[in-house]
C-alpha positions in Angstrom: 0.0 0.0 0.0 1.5 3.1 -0.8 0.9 5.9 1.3 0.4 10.0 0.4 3.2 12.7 1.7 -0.1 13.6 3.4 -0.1 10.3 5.6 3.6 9.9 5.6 3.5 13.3 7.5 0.9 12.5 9.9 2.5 8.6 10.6 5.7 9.9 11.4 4.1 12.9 13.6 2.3 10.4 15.4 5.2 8.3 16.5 6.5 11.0 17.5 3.9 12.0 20.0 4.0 7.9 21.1 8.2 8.9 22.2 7.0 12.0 23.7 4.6 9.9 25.6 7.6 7.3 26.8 9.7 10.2 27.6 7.0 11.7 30.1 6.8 7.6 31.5 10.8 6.7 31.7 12.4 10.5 32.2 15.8 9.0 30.8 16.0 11.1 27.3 16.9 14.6 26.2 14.8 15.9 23.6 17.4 16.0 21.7 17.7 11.9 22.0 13.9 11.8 21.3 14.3 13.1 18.0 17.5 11.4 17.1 15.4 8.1 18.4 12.5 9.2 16.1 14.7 10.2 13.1 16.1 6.6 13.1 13.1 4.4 13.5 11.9 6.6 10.7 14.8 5.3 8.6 14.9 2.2 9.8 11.0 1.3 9.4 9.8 3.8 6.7 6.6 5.7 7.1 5.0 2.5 6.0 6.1 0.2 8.5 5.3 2.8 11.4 1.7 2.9 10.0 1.8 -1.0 10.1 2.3 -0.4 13.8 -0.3 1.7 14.4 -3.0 -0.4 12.5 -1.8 -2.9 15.3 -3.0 -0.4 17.7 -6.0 0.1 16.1 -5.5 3.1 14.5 -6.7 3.4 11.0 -6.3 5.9 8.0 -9.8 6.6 7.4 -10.6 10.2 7.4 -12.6 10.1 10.5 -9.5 9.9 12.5 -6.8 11.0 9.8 -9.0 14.1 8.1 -10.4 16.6 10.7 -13.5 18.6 10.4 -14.6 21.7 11.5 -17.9 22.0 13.5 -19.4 25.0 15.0 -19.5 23.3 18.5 -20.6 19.3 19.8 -24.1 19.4 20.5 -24.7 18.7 24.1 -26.8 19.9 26.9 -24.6 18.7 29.9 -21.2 18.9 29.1 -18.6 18.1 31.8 -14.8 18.9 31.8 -11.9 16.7 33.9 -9.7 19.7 34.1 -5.9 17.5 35.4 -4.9 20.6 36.7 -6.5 24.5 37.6 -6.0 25.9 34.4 -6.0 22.8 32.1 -9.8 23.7 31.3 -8.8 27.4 29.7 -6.1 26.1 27.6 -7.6 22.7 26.4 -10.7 23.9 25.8 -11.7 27.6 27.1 -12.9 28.7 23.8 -15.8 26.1 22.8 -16.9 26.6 26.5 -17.4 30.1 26.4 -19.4 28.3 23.0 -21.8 25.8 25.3 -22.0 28.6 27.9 -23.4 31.2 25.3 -25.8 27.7 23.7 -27.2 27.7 27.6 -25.8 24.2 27.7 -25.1 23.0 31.4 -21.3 22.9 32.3 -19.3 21.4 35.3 -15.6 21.6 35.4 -13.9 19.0 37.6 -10.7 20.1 38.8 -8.5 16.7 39.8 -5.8 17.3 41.4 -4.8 20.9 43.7 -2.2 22.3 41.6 0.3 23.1 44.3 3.2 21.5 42.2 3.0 24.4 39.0 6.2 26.6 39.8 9.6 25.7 38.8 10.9 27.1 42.4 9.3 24.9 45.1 10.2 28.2 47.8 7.4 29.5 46.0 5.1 27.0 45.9 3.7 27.6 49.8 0.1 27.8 49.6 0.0 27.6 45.9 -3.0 24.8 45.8 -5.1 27.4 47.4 -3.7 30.2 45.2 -4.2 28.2 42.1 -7.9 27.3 43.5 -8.7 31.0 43.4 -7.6 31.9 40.1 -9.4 28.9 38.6 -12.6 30.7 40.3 -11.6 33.5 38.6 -10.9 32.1 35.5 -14.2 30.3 35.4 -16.4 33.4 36.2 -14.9 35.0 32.9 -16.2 31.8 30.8 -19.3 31.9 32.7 -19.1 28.9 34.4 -19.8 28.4 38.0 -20.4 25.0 38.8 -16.9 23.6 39.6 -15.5 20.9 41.6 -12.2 20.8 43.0 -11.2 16.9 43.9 -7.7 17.8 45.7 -5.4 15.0 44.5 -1.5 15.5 44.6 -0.1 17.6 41.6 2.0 15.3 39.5 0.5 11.9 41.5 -2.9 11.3 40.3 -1.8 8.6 38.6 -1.5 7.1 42.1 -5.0 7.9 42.6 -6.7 6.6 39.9 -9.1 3.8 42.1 -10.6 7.3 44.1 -10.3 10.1 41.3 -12.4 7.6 39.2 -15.0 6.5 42.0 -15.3 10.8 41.8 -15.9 11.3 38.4 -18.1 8.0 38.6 -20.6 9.8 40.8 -20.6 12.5 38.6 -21.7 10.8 35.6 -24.8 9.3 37.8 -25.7 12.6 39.7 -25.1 14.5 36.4 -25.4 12.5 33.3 -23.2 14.4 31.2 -23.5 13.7 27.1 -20.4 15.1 26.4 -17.2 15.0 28.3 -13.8 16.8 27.5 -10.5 15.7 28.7 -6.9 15.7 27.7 -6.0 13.3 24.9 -3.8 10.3 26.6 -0.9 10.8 24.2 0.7 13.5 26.6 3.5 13.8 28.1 2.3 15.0 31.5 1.8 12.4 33.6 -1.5 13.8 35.2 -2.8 14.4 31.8 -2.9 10.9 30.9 -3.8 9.7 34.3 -6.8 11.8 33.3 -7.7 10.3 30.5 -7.4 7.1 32.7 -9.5 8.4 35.4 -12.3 8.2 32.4 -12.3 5.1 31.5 -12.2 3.5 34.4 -15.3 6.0 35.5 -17.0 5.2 32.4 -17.0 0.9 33.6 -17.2 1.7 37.0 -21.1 2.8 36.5 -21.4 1.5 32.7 -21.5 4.7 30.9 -21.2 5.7 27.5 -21.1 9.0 25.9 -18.8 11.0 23.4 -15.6 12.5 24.4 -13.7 15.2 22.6 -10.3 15.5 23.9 -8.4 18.2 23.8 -4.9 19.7 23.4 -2.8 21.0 26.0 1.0 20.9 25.5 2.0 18.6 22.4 -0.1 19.2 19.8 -2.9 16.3 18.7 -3.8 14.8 15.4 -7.3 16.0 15.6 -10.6 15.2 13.7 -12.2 18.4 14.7 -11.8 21.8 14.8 -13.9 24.7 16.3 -13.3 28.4 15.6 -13.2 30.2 18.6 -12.6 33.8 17.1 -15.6 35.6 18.4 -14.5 33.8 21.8 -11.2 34.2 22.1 -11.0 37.6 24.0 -12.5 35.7 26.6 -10.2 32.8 26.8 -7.5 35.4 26.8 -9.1 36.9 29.9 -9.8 33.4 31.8 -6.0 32.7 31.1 -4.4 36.2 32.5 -6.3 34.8 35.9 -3.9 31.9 36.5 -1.2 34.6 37.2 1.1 31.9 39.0 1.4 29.9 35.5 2.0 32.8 33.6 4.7 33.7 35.8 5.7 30.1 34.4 4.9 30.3 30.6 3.4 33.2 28.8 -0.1 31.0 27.7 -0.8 33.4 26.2 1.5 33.9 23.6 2.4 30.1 23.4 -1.6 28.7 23.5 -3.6 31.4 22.2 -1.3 33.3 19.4 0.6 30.0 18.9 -1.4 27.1 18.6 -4.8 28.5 18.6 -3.9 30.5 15.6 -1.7 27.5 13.8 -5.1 25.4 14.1 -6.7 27.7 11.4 -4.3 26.5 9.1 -6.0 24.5 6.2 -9.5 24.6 7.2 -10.0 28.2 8.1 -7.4 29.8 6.0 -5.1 30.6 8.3 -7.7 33.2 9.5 -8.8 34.1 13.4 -8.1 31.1 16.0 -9.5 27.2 16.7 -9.2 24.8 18.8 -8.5 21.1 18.1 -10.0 18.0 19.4 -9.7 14.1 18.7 -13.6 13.1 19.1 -14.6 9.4 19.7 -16.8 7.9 23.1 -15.5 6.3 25.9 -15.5 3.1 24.2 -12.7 3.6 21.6 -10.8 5.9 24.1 -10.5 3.1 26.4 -9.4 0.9 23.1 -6.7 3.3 22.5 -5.4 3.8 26.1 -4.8 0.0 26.0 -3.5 -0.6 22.8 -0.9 2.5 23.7 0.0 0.7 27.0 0.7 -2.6 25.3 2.6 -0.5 22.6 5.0 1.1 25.2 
């Protein structure tokens, strides 16, 4: 089968996001090793042999998952958001909320763990989980979203607490019945962000639940099937993100999130004009099929 420069692009992109995802597991490479590590099994496998390996995960290139598609927003009344850390929610996904906020859809964010790990300087860090709870308020009240839940888990160890964050969000889905759940997609190289993801599926057969799930972007990018232009919402998601002043001090979101990868995702689709966000959009079935076939794969 011979495959387009289109595909041969996206197979070899996402291997790469599979090494990023070891990385963030094993800690024992440089970047710089990642993408002499990449560069190799490229030449030694060929963009053909690399797709071979993802068909074993179950990965296929149909355009549903190869060829995104831009929607104005995913119809849903109750919408909830498993937010790894307090300003995950803003970057992931802060424009289409602003969307299902203005649609008068129902919105819960769940907050999972405290957030008192996000500064490089740990003499800093002193009461930061309850700082970082504030700006998330904050943050929130700009999108227009009040209905929050903060679960408290150890920054950086929710994978340790994957049993009780999961018994969490399982109550959630009984109490709440959301149709539509956001996340972060489990090929990250945060650990809490694919704990997250995680967290989900084990939610979802905890109380047999089924619904769709659009997950969403946070620091490498995704190969997405949809796309939502957020350009009428954007001032607000610039607003929600100047409220986590202790991660700006950190990264300028702003300028990386917002003018960087919200404006690169109008490439294509929107002709490179006003800003997007990207999303891989399945249900909780096929996102548990991929969490497993990408554990047996690393």
């Amino acid at each position: 089968m011979a495959l387009s420069n289109l595909q041969n692009a996206q197979t070899v992109q996402l291997v790469g996001w599979m090494l990023v995802a070891r990385l963030g597991r094993e800690g024992n490479m440089s970047k710089l090793q990642a993408l002499r590590d990449l560069r190799a099994k490229v030449q030694y496998l060929g963009a053909e042999g690399m797709l071979n390996f993802l068909l074993k995960m179950g990965i296929r290139g149909k355009s549903e998952f190869f060829l995104p598609t831009v929607i104005e927003r995913p119809e849903a009344n109750r919408v909830l958001v498993l937010a790894p850390h307090p300003d995950d929610d803003v970057i992931g996904c802060g424009g289409v909320l602003v969307k299902h906020v203005q649609a008068q859809d129902e919105v819960i964010v769940a907050y999972l763990t405290d957030g008192s790990r996000g500064m490089q300087d740990l003499r800093r860090s002193m009461n930061l989980g309850a700082r970082r709870k504030a700006e998330a308020e904050r943050a929130a009240a700009v999108l227009g979203i009040r209905n929050l839940r903060f679960f408290g888990f150890l920054d950086t160890k929710l994978s340790l607490f994957v049993d009780d964050c999961s018994q969490m969000v399982a109550e959630i889905l009984v109490d709440y019945n959301p149709d539509l759940i956001y996340l972060p997609f489990p090929l990250d190289y945060n650990p809490d962000h694919k704990a997250a993801a995680e967290v989900a599926v084990e939610a979802f057969a905890m109380v047999d639940y089924l619904c769709n799930v659009f997950a969403y972007e946070i620091a490498p990018p995704i190969l997405p099937n949809r796309i939502i232009d957020i350009t009428d919402q954007v001032d607000l998601k610039r607003q929600a993100l100047l409220c986590h002043k202790s991660q700006m001090e950190q990264n300028d979101y702003v300028n990386v999130v917002i003018e960087g990868l919200d404006r690169y995702r109008t490439h294509g689709l929107l002709r490179g004009k006003g800003y997007a966000e990207s999303y891989f959009a399945c249900d909780g079935n096929y996102l548990a099929f991929l969490i497993k076939r990408m554990n047996e794969a690393m």
